[in-house]
Each structure stands twice: as structure tokens, then as C-alpha cells.
C-alpha positions as CSV (number, residue, x, y, z in Angstrom):
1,X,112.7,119.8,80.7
2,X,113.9,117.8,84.2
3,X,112.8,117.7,87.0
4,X,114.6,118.5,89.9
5,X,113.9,119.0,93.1
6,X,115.6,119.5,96.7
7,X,114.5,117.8,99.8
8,X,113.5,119.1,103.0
9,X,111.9,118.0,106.2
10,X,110.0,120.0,108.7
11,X,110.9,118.9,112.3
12,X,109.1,121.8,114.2
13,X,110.4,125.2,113.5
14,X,113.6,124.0,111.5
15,X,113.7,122.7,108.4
16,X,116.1,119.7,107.6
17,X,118.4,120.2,104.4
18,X,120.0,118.0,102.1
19,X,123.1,120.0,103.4
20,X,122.5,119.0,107.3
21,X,122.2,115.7,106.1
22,X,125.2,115.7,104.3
23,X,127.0,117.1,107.4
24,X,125.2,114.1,110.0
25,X,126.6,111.9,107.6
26,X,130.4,113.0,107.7
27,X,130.0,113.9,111.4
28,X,129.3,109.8,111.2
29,X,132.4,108.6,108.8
30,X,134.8,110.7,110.2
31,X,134.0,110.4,113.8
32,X,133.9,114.4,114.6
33,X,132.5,117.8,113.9
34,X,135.9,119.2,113.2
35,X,136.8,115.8,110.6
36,X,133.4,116.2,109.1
37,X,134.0,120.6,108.5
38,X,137.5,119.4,107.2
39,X,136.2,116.9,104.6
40,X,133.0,119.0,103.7
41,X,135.2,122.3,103.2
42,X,133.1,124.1,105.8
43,X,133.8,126.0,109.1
44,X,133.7,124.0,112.1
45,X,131.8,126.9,113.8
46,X,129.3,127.3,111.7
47,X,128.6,123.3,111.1
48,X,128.1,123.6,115.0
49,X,125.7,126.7,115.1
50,X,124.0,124.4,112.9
51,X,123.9,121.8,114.6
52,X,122.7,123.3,117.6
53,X,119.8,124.6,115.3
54,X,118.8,121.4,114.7
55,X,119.0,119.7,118.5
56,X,116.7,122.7,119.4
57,X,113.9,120.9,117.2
58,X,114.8,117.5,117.2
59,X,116.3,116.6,120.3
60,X,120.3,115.2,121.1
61,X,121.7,114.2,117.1
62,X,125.4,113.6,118.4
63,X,127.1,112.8,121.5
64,X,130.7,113.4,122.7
65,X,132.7,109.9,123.7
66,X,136.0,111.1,125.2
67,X,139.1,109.7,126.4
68,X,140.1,106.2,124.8
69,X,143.3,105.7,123.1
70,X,141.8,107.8,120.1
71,X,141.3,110.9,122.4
72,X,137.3,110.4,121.7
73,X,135.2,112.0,119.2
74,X,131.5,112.4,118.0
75,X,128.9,109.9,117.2
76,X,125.7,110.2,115.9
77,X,122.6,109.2,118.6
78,X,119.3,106.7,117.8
79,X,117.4,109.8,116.7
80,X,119.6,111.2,114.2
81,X,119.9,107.9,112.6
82,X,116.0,107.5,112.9
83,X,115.9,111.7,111.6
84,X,118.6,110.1,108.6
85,X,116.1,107.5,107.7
86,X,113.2,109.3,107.3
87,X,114.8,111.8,105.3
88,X,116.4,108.8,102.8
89,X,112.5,107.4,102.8
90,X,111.2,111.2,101.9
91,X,113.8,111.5,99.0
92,X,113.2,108.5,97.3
93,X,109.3,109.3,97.7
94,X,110.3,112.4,95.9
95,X,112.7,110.7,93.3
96,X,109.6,108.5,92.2
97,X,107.8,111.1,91.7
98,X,110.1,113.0,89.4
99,X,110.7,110.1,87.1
100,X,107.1,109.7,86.6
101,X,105.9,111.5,83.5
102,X,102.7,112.5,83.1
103,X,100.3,112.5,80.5
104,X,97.7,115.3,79.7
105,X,94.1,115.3,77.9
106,X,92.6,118.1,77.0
107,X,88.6,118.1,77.4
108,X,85.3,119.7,78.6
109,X,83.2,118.5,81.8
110,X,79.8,117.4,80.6
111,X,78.8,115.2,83.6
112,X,79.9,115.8,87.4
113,X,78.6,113.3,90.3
114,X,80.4,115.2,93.5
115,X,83.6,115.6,92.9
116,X,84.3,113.0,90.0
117,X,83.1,113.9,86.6
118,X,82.7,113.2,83.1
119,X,85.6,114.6,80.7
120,X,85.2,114.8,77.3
121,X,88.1,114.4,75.2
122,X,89.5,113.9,71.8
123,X,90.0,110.3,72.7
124,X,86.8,109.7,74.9
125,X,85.1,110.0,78.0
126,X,87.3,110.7,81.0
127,X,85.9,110.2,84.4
128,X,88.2,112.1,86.7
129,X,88.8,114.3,89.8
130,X,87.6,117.9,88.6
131,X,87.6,121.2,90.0
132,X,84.1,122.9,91.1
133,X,82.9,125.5,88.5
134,X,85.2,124.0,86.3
135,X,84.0,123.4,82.1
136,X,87.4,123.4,80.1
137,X,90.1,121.3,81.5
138,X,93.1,119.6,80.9
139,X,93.4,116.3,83.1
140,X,96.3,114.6,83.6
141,X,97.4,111.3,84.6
142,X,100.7,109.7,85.8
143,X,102.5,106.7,84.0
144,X,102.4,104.5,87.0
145,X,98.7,104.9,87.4
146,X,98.4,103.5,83.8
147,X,98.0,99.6,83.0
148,X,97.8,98.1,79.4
149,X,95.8,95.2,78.5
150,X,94.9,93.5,75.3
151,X,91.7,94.7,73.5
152,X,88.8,92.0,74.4
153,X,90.2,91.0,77.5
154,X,88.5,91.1,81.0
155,X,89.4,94.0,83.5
156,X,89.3,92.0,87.0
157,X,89.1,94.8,89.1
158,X,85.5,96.3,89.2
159,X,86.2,97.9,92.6
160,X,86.3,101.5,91.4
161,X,85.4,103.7,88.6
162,X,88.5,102.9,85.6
163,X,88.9,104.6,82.5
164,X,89.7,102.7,79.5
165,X,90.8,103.9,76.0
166,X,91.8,102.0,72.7
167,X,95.0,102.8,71.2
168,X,98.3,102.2,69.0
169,X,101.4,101.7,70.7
170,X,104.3,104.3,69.2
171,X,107.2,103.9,71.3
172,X,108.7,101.3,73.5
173,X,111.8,102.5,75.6
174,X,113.2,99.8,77.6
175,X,115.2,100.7,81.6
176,X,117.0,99.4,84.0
177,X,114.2,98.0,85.7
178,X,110.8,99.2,83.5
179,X,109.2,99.7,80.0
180,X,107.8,103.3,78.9
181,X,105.4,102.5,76.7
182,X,103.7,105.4,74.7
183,X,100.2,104.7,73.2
184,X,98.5,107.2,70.8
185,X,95.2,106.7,71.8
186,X,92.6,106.8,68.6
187,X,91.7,110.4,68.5
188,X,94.7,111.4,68.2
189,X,96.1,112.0,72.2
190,X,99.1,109.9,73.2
191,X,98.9,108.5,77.4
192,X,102.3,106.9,78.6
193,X,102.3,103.6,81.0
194,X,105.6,101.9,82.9
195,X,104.9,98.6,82.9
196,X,107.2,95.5,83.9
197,X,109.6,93.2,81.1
198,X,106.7,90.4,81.8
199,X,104.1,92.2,81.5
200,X,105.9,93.7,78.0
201,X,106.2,90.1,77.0
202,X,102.9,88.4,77.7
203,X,101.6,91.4,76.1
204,X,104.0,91.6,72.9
205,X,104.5,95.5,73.5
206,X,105.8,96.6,70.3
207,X,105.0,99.7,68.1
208,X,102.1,98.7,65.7
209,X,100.4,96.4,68.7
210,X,96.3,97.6,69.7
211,X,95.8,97.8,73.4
212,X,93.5,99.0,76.0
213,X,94.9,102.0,78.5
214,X,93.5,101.2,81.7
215,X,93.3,104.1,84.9
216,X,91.8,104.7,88.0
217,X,89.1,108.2,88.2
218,X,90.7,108.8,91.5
219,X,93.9,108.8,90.1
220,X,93.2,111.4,87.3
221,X,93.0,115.0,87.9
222,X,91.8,117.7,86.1
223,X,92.5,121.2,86.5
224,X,91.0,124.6,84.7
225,X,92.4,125.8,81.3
226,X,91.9,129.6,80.3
């Protein structure tokens, strides 16, 4: 399955669309509301109900410049451009998070100390984030909260509580700008990382290598399986 999603941003009592953002933007590269409903395919009238929608919550988005020998038009003020912004910043947030996969292990809580505790799974102990009253549990993990190192090596960062399980790497799929690596951890589970092209190198990623799949408690949550 993909994931997909639609932004949205709350600014009061309105709620900002991909849509109104689409219409800020041609308001901006056509220099009017009534360019912007002619290149968007939408009524002028309603684009400017709209708009009026949003200025209620968010304050003064355009501004009228008139006279000139262009007859003046519409620009856009500092605050939609700020309001434009945040919502670019929000959707790539959101675009990370649905190109991370996640990987699932399914266990029992045998040990709790607050609201971290002991998992135990077909590959290990997990320490994780677990619901209260919580026994059976399937935790999950994302792929950017994983790091690989070699077996043997040290683990600099004794900071926090980390997880480490042994494992076989299966599958190495190489992107633009990452590695997916896939690791059947022994036991049987598999856990995904991303990790960088150096770190794939100095590490000689390839199916067949032994490596250590390395992740935070606090960045493993468990929830409760009927």
C-alpha cells in the first residue's frame, strides 16, 4: 500500500488547504485574483469568498496596487509568504514521514520500569515505549530510527537505553539519496534501516553481510494486539 496523505494547517478557526495554497500561489504568478481563477479553472467569486475566509483567521494575505501602466493588480503580503512557508515546511515534515517504512515485532511485555518496558520477541528483548495494562504487543520502529554497525564493534552513544539485535542482511535497495537496507534479524523477524552510500561502503552492505541493528527505546513504540 502508499501512503498518501493531504496537508492542512490550522490558523484559528480555518483550516489551510493544499487548494488555498495552490490559489496564494497563482494569485502570486499571475499578479491577480481574476488571472489566478482563469489559470486554476475556478470562479473568481468563490476564490475570493475564500480568500476572505482565510484573512478572517490570518490577517491581510493580498493587497490591491492600482494604477501604473499595467492598470495594477494583486500581490501577495509578508504574512502570506510567511503562512506559504510554514505550510511548504509542514508538507515536507509530512512527506518524510510517509517515505519512512516501518518495521514491526511482535512480542509480550515481561518487564516495565514506568513507561519503558521489556518486549519479548522472536528476535530478543525489546525495550520500548508500551501502553499501561498492556501484555501482547506488537512494537514498531521506523527506518530512520535504525543504525547498522558491524558485529564486535563499540556503540559510542551510551546516553540512552538502545536496542541492539544480530542479523543477516537480505536486501539492499539503493535511492536517489539513501540505502534501504533490510536485515532478517536471527529469529526470524526482518527490521529495515536507511542508511547513507558511506556508511553502505565502510560497512560493505551486501546481502549475506552480519550486522548489529541498533535503536533508541524512546524511539520504539508498542501498541496492544487482540
Amino acid at each position: 500500500m502508499d501512503r498518501e496523505f493531504e496537508a492542512q494547517l490550522a490558523v484559528g478557526d480555518v483550516t489551510v488547504t493544499e487548494r488555498d495554497v495552490e490559489m496564494l500561489r497563482a494569485v502570486d504568478d499571475h499578479g491577480s485574483m481574476h488571472g489566478a481563477a482563469e489559470a486554476l479553472g475556478r470562479s473568481y467569486p468563490h476564490l475570493q469568498r475564500r480568500l476572505v475566509e482565510l484573512e478572517s483567521a490570518a490577517g491581510d494575505l493580498t493587497e490591491r496596487s492600482r494604477g501604473g501602466a499595467d492598470g495594477g493588480g494583486t500581490e501577495l503580503t509578508v504574512r502570506a509568504r510567511d503562512l506559504l512557508r510554514q505550510f511548504a515546511r509542514f508538507r515536507v515534515e509530512l512527506s518524510g514521514v510517509a517515505a519512512v517504512t516501518e518495521s514491526t515485532l511482535e512480542g509480550t511485555v515481561v518487564d516495565r520500569d514506568g513507561e519503558v518496558g521489556t518486549v519479548e520477541t522472536d528476535a530478543g528483548a525489546v525495550a520500548a515505549v508500551v501502553p499501561r495494562d498492556a501484555d501482547h504487543v506488537e512494537v514498531s520502529v521506523r527506518s530512520d530510527a535504525v543504525a547498522l554497525r558491524a558485529p564486535g564493534s563499540v556503540e559510542h552513544d551510551d546516553t540512552s537505553l538502545r536496542n541492539e539485535l544480530a542479523g543477516t542482511v537480505e536486501r539492499v535497495e539503493a535511492g536517489d539519496a539513501v540505502v534501504t537496507v533490510t536485515v532478517e534479524l536471527d529469529g526470524g523477524p526482518e527490521v529495515t534501516a536507511l542508511v547513507t552510500e558511506q556508511s553502505r561502503d565502510s560497512l560493505d552492505l551486501e546481502p549475506g553481510r552480519r550486522v548489529v541493528a541498533t535503536f533508541k527505546a524512546t524511539a520504539t513504540r508498542a501498541i496492544p494486539v487482540e
